[in-house]
SERO-4910 file (N, C-alpha, C, O; in steps of 0.05 Angstrom, whole numbers):
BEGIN
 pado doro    nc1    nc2    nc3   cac1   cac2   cac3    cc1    cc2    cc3    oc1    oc2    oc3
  Unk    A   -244  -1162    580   -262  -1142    591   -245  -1120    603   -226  -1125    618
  Unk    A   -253  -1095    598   -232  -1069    609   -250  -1072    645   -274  -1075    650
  Unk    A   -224  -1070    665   -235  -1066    686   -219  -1045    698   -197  -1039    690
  Unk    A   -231  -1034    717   -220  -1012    730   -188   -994    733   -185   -970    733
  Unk    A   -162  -1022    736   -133  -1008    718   -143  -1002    693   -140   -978    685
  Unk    A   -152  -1016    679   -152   -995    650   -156   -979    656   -136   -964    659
  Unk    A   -178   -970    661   -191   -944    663   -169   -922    676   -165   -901    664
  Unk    A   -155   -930    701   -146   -912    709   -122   -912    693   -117   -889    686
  Unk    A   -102   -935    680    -85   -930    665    -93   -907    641    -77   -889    639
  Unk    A   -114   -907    626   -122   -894    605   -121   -866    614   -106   -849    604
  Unk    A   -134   -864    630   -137   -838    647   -107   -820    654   -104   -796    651
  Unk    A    -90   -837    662    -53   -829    674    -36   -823    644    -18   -807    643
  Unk    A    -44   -835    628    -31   -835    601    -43   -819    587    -31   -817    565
  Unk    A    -68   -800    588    -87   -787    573    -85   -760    587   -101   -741    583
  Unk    A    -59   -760    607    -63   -729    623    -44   -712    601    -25   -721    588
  Unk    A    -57   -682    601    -44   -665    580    -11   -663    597      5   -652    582
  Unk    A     -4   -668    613     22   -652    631     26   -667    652     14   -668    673
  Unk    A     48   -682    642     59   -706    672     85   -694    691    106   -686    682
  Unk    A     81   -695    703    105   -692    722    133   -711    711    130   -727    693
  Unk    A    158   -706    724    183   -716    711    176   -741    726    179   -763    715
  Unk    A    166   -739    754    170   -761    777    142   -783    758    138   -807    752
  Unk    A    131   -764    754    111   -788    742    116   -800    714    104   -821    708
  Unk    A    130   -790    698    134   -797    677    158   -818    679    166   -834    662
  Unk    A    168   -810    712    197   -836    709    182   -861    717    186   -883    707
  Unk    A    168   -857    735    146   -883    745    139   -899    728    142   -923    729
  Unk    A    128   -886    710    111   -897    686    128   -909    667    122   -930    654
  Unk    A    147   -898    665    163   -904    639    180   -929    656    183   -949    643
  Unk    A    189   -931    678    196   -957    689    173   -979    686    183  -1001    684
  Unk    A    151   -981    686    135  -1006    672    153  -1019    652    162  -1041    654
  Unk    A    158  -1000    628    166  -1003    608    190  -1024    597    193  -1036    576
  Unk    A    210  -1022    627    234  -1026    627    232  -1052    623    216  -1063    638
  Unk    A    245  -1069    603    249  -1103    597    278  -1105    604    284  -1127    594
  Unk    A    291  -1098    612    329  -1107    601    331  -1120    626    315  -1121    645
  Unk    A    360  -1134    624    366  -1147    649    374  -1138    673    392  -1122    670
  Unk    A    365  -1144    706    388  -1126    718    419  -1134    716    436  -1117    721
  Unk    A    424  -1152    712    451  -1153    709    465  -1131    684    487  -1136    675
  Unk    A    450  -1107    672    457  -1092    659    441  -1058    668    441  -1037    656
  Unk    A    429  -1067    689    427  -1032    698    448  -1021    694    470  -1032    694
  Unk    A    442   -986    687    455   -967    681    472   -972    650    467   -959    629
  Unk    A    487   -990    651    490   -986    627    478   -991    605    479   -975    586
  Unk    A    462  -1015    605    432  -1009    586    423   -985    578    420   -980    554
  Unk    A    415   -965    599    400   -946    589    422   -926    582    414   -912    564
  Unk    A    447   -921    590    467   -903    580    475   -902    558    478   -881    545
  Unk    A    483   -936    545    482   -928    514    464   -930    505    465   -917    484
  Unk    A    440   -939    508    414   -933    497    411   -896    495    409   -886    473
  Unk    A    411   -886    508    412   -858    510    439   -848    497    438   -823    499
  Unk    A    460   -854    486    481   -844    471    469   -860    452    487   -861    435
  Unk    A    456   -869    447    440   -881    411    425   -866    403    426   -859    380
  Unk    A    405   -856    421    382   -848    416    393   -811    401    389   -800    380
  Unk    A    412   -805    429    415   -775    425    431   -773    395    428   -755    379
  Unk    A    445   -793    391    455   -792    360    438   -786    343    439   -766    329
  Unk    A    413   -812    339    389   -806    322    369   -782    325    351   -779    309
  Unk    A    372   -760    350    370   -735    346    390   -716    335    378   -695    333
  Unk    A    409   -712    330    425   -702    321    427   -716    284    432   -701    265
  Unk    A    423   -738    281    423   -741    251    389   -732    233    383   -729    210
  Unk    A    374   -732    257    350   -724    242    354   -688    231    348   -676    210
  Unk    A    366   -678    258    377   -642    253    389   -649    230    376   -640    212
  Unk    A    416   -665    219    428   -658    204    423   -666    184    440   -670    167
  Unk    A    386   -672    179    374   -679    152    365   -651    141    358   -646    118
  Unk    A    367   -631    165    359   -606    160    371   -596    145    360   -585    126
  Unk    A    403   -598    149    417   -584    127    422   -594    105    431   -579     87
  Unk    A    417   -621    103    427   -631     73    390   -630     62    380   -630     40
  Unk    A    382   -629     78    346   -639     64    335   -601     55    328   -590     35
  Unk    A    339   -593     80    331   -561     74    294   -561     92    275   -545     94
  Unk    A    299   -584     99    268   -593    116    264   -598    145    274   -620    150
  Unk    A    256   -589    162    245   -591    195    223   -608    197    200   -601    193
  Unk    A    231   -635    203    203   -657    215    218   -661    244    235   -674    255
  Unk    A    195   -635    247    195   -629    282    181   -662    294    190   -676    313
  Unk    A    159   -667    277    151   -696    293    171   -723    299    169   -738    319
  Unk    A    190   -726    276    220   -747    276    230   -741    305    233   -756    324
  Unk    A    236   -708    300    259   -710    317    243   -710    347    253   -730    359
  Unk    A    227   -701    361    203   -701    375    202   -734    388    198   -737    412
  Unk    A    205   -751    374    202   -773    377    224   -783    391    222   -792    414
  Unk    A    250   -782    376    273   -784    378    282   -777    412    294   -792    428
  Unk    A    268   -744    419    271   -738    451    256   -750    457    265   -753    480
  Unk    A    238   -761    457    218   -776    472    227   -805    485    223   -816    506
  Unk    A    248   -813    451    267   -840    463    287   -826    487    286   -832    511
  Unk    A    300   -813    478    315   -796    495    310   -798    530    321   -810    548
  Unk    A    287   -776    527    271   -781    563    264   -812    568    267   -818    591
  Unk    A    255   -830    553    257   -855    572    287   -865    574    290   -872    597
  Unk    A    298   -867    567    330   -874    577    342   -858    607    355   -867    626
  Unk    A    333   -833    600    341   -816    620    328   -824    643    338   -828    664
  Unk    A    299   -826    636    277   -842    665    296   -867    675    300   -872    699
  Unk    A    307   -880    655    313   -912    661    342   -906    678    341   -916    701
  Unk    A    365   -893    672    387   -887    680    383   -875    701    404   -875    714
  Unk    A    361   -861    713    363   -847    738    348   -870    750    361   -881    768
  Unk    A    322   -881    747    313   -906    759    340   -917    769    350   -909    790
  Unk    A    352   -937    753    378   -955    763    394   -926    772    395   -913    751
  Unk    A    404   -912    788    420   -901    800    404   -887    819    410   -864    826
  Unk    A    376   -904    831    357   -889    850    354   -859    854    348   -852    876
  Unk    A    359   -837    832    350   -806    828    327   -808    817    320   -827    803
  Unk    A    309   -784    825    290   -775    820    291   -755    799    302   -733    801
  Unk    A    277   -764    777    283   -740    752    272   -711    760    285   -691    753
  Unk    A    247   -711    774    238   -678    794    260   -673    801    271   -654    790
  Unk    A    271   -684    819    290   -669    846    317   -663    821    331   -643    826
  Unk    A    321   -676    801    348   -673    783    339   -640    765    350   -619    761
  Unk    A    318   -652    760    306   -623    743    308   -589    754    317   -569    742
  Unk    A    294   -591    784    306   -579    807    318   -564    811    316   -540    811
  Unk    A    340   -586    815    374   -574    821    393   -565    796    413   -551    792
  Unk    A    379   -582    784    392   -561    746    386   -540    745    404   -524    739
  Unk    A    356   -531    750    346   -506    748    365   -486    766    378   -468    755
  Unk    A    364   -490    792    380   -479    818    408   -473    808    416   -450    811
  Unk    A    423   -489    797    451   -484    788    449   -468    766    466   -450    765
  Unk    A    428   -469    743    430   -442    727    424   -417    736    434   -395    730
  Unk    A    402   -425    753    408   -392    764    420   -384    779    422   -360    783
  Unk    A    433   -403    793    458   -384    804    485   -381    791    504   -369    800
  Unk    A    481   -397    764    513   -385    742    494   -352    734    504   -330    739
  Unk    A    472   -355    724    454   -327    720    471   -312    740    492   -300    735
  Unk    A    462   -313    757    463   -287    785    493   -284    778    499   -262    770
  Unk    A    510   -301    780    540   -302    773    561   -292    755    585   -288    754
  Unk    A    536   -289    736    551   -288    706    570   -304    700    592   -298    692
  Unk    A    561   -325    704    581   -348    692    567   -364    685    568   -385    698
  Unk    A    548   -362    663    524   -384    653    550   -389    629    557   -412    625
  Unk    A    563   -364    615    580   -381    585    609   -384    614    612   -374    636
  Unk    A    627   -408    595    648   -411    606    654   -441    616    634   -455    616
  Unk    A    674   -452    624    676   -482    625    675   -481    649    675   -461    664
  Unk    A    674   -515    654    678   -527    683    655   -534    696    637   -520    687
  Unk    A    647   -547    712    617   -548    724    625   -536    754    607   -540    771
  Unk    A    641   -527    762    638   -514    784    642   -490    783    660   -480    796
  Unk    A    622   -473    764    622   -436    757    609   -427    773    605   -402    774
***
Protein backbone atom coordinates (compact mmCIF):
# COMPACT_ATOMS: atom_id res chain seq x y z
CA UNK A 1 0.00 0.00 0.00
CA UNK A 2 1.63 3.56 -1.00
CA UNK A 3 1.62 5.53 2.33
CA UNK A 4 2.54 8.94 2.96
CA UNK A 5 6.88 8.66 2.21
CA UNK A 6 5.80 7.64 -1.04
CA UNK A 7 3.95 10.27 -1.67
CA UNK A 8 6.34 12.67 -0.45
CA UNK A 9 9.26 10.71 -2.02
CA UNK A 10 7.30 10.91 -5.49
CA UNK A 11 6.71 14.44 -4.97
CA UNK A 12 10.98 15.29 -4.06
CA UNK A 13 11.93 13.24 -7.17
CA UNK A 14 9.15 14.79 -9.49
CA UNK A 15 10.53 18.48 -8.71
CA UNK A 16 11.44 20.21 -12.13
CA UNK A 17 14.86 21.90 -10.31
CA UNK A 18 16.75 20.42 -7.27
CA UNK A 19 19.15 22.13 -5.44
CA UNK A 20 22.98 20.63 -5.44
CA UNK A 21 22.42 20.28 -1.45
CA UNK A 22 19.35 18.36 -2.30
CA UNK A 23 20.37 16.38 -4.93
CA UNK A 24 23.54 15.28 -2.70
CA UNK A 25 21.01 14.21 0.05
CA UNK A 26 19.11 12.26 -2.15
CA UNK A 27 21.60 10.69 -4.10
CA UNK A 28 23.30 9.52 -0.70
CA UNK A 29 20.14 7.10 -0.19
CA UNK A 30 21.60 5.61 -3.10
CA UNK A 31 24.98 4.90 -1.80
CA UNK A 32 25.57 0.81 -1.29
CA UNK A 33 29.58 0.56 -1.14
CA UNK A 34 31.50 -0.14 1.90
CA UNK A 35 32.75 2.39 4.36
CA UNK A 36 35.82 0.83 4.56
CA UNK A 37 36.11 2.32 0.88
CA UNK A 38 34.77 5.96 1.19
CA UNK A 39 36.20 8.36 -1.11
CA UNK A 40 37.83 6.13 -3.08
CA UNK A 41 34.79 4.30 -4.28
CA UNK A 42 33.31 7.18 -5.58
CA UNK A 43 36.65 8.74 -7.10
CA UNK A 44 37.26 6.02 -9.44
CA UNK A 45 33.80 5.51 -9.96
CA UNK A 46 33.83 9.13 -11.15
CA UNK A 47 37.22 8.68 -13.31
CA UNK A 48 34.98 5.73 -15.03
CA UNK A 49 32.14 7.41 -15.52
CA UNK A 50 33.91 10.76 -16.92
CA UNK A 51 35.75 8.36 -19.37
CA UNK A 52 32.35 6.98 -20.63
CA UNK A 53 31.52 10.73 -21.27
CA UNK A 54 34.28 11.47 -23.24
CA UNK A 55 34.00 8.09 -25.36
CA UNK A 56 30.33 8.75 -26.06
CA UNK A 57 31.81 12.58 -27.58
CA UNK A 58 34.23 10.62 -29.41
CA UNK A 59 31.41 8.57 -31.13
CA UNK A 60 30.75 11.97 -32.49
CA UNK A 61 33.64 12.02 -34.54
CA UNK A 62 33.95 8.67 -35.83
CA UNK A 63 29.90 8.26 -35.89
CA UNK A 64 29.23 11.98 -37.31
CA UNK A 65 26.14 11.70 -34.61
CA UNK A 66 25.16 13.70 -31.15
CA UNK A 67 23.04 11.36 -28.66
CA UNK A 68 22.79 14.20 -26.38
CA UNK A 69 20.56 11.66 -24.25
CA UNK A 70 23.88 8.85 -23.86
CA UNK A 71 25.97 11.38 -22.98
CA UNK A 72 23.33 13.26 -20.60
CA UNK A 73 23.15 10.15 -18.81
CA UNK A 74 26.73 9.53 -18.54
CA UNK A 75 26.84 13.29 -16.43
CA UNK A 76 24.15 12.23 -14.57
CA UNK A 77 26.50 9.11 -13.47
CA UNK A 78 29.02 11.71 -13.17
CA UNK A 79 26.99 14.09 -10.52
CA UNK A 80 26.22 11.10 -8.33
CA UNK A 81 29.88 10.22 -7.76
CA UNK A 82 30.55 13.75 -7.26
CA UNK A 83 27.43 13.83 -4.58
CA UNK A 84 29.15 10.60 -3.12
CA UNK A 85 32.89 12.00 -2.99
CA UNK A 86 31.89 15.16 -1.37
CA UNK A 87 29.36 13.19 1.04
CA UNK A 88 32.53 10.97 2.31
CA UNK A 89 34.77 14.17 2.58
CA UNK A 90 31.74 15.99 4.56
CA UNK A 91 31.47 19.13 1.64
CA UNK A 92 28.47 20.42 0.62
CA UNK A 93 28.06 20.39 -3.20
CA UNK A 94 25.97 24.17 -2.81
CA UNK A 95 28.65 25.73 -0.77
CA UNK A 96 31.42 23.90 -3.52
CA UNK A 97 29.32 25.26 -6.42
CA UNK A 98 29.51 28.68 -4.66
CA UNK A 99 32.95 29.11 -4.26
CA UNK A 100 33.70 27.85 -7.86
CA UNK A 101 31.45 30.40 -9.07
CA UNK A 102 33.36 33.17 -6.66
CA UNK A 103 36.80 32.12 -7.97
CA UNK A 104 35.68 32.53 -11.60
CA UNK A 105 34.74 35.65 -11.17
CA UNK A 106 37.31 36.90 -9.64
CA UNK A 107 39.95 35.24 -12.41
CA UNK A 108 37.00 37.38 -14.70
CA UNK A 109 37.64 40.69 -12.82
CA UNK A 110 41.43 39.55 -13.08
CA UNK A 111 41.91 38.56 -16.35
CA UNK A 112 43.29 35.51 -15.57
CA UNK A 113 40.29 33.14 -16.34
CA UNK A 114 42.97 31.54 -19.46
CA UNK A 115 46.35 30.57 -17.96
CA UNK A 116 47.71 27.83 -15.43
CA UNK A 117 47.86 27.26 -11.83
CA UNK A 118 44.90 27.43 -9.43
CA UNK A 119 46.12 30.30 -7.65
CA UNK A 120 45.38 33.12 -10.67
Amino acid sequence: MINQTDIDAFEFYNKADLTLTEYQNAAATTAIYPASVQILYPTLGLAGEAGEVANKVKKIVRDGKLDKEAIGSELGDCLWYIAAVCRDLGLNMGEIASDNLAKLAKRRENNTLKGNGDNR
